[in-house]
C-alpha positions in Angstrom: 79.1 116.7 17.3 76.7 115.5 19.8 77.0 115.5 23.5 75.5 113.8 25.9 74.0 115.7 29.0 73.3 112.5 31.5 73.4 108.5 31.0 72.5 105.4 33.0 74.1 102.2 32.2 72.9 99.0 33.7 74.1 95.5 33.3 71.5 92.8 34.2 72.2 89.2 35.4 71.2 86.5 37.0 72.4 85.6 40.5 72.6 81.8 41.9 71.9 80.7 45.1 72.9 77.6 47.3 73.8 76.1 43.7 70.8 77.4 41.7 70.5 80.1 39.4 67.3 83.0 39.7 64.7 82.7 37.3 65.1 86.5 37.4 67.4 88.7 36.2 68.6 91.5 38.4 70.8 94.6 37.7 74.2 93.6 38.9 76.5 96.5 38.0 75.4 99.9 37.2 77.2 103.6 36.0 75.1 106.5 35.9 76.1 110.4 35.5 74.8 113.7 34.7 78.5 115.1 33.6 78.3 116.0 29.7 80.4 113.3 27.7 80.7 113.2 23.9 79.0 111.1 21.9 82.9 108.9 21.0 83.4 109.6 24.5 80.3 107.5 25.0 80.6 104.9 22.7 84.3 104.3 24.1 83.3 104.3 27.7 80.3 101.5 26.4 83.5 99.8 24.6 85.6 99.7 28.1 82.6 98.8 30.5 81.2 96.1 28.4 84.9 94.4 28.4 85.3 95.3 32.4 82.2 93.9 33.1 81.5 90.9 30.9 84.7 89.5 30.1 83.7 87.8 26.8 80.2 86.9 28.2 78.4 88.0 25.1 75.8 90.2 26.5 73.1 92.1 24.3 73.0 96.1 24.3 69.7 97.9 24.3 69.5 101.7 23.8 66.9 104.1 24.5 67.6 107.7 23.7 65.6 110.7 24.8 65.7 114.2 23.0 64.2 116.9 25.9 64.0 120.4 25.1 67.2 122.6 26.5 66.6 123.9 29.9 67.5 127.8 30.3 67.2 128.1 34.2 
């Protein structure tokens, strides 16, 4: 089973102004923690924020993962 040691989650967006929309998108919402959570765990909590946040908005999902070596301190 893998576990996941720490995770930042961001949802980007654009914002509007008087009327307009940015050009830009900027992070609108954003869950990051460095309590362990197993890998269904994760994929659940993905599951739930994506349907709290977007309501049916249809957003695309990026994932970067990084391996580090396990820190004995």
């Amino acid at each position: 089973m893998i576990h996941i040691d720490s995770y930042k989650i961001f949802s980007y967006g654009k914002t509007w102004k008087k009327g307009k929309e940015a050009k830009e998108e900027t992070i609108q919402k954003m869950l990051t923690s460095k309590e362990c959570i197993s890998g269904k765990q994760f994929l659940q909590l993905l599951s739930d924020l994506d349907d709290a946040w977007h309501q049916h908005e249809g957003k695309d999902i990026e994932i970067e993962v990084t391996f580090k070596g396990v820190n004995n301190e």
